[in-house]
N, C-alpha and C positions, 0 to 999 in steps of 0.2 A: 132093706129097711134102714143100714145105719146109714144112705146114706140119704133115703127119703127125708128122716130124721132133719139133718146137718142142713139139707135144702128148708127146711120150714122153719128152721130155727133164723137162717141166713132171710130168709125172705123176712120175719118177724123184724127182726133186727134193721132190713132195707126201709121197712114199711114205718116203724114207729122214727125212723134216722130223716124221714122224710118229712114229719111233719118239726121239726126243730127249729125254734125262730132263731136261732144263729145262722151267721151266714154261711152258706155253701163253702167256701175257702178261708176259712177259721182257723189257725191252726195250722196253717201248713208249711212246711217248710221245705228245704231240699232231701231233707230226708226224712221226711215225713214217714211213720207207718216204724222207724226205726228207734222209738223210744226216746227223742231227741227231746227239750220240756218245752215247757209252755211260756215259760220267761225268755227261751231263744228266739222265739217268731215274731213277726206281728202279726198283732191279735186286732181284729175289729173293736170298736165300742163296745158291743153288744158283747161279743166274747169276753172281754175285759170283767166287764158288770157280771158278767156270768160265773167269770172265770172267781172273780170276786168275795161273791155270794158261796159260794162252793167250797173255798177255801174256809171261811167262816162256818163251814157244817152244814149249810144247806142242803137238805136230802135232796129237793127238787132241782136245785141247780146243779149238783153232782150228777145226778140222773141226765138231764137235759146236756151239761158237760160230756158226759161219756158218747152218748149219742151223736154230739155234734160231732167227735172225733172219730166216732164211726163211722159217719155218714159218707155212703157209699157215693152220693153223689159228686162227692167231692174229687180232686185229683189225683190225691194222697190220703188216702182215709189212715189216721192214727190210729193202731189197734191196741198201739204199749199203753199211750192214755187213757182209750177209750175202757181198759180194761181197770186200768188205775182206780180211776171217777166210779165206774161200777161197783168196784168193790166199797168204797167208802160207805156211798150211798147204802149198798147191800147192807154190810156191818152194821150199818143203822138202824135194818129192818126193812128196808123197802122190796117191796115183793117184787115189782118191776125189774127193779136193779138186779137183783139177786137173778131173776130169769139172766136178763143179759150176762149179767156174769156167767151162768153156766151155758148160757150160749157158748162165748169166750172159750171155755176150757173144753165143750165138745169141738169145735172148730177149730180149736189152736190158732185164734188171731190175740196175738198181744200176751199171750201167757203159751204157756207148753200145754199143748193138747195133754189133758187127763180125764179120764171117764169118770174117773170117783169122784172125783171136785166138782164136774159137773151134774154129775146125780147128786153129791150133798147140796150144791146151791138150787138144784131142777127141784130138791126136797123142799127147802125153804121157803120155796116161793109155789109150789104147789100146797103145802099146810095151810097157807095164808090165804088159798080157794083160787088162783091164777088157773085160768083150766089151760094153757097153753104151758106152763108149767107141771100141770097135773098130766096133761097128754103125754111131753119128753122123757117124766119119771116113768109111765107107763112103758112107753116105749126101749128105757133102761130095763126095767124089769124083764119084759118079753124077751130081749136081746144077748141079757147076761152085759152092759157095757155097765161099768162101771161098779154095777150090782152082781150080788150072785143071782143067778137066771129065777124065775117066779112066777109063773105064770099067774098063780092068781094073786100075787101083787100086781103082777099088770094089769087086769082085770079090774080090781080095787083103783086102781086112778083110773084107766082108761073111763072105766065106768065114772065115775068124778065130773071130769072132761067132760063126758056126754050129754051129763046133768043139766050141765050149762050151755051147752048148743054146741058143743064142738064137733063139727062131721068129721074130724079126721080119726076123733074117737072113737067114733059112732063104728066107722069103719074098721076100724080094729078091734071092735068087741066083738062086732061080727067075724071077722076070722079067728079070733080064738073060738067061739063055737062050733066053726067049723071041725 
């Protein structure tokens, strides 16, 4: 399961890293992915203006920021960044952000894998009604990572999750009835 988890987390994170109107090689440098900043590379326009916006507190360009540096598409995906931008954003409140961050800390790209960081941010952003958020808390509970184990805390988001259409939910209420 944790590592079913770690796979829909990583795919969440491919899927939204793909729709980013930055460009594909943003960001990258020779050592890209190694926490190198953003004033070392060159940066496209677009990134700039981004990069820009961001700086100034922008939730959504933070957001859109972190993503680009994630974006798996790329040659060098930055995860020390991309974890950076996350977090600001998050801090902010944004539920998105907050997911990716605890993306981040279950995965261990750009920060040190820790389970607890990632069930408080998988919290954050599942309170805020994220049901892809609400599912990974679920699946913290059921699991014992990060949380102490709970079944019917899992049960309680999983159900959440399923509210909202999520069949991976769905799926996992069904085997806790089991």
């Amino acid at each position: 399961m944790k590592y079913f988890i770690r796979a829909l987390v990583l795919f969440s994170i491919v899927f939204a890293a793909s729709f980013s109107a930055c460009s594909d090689d943003a960001g990258q440098g020779d050592n890209a992915g190694q926490g190198d900043e953003a004033s070392e590379v060159s940066l496209s326009p677009e990134m700039q203006q981004l990069l820009k916006a961001a700086e100034q507190g922008d939730v959504k360009a933070q957001l859109s920021l972190g993503q680009s540096y994630a974006s798996v598409g790329s040659a060098n995906p930055n995860y020390v960044e991309a974890a950076k931008w996350y977090r600001k954003a998050a801090e902010q409140g944004d539920a998105e952000a907050q997911y990716y961050l605890a993306s981040c800390y279950n995965l261990g790209e750009g920060v040190e894998s820790d389970m607890a960081e990632a069930a408080k941010w998988f919290r954050k952003a599942a309170e805020q009604g994220l049901a892809g958020a609400q599912y990974c808390l679920g699946a913290c509970y059921n699991n014992g990572e990060g949380v102490e184990q709970d079944f019917e805390e899992a049960a309680k988001w999983f159900r959440k999750a399923a509210e909202q259409g999520d069949e991976y939910a769905k799926k996992a209420l069904e085997r806790l009835d089991d």
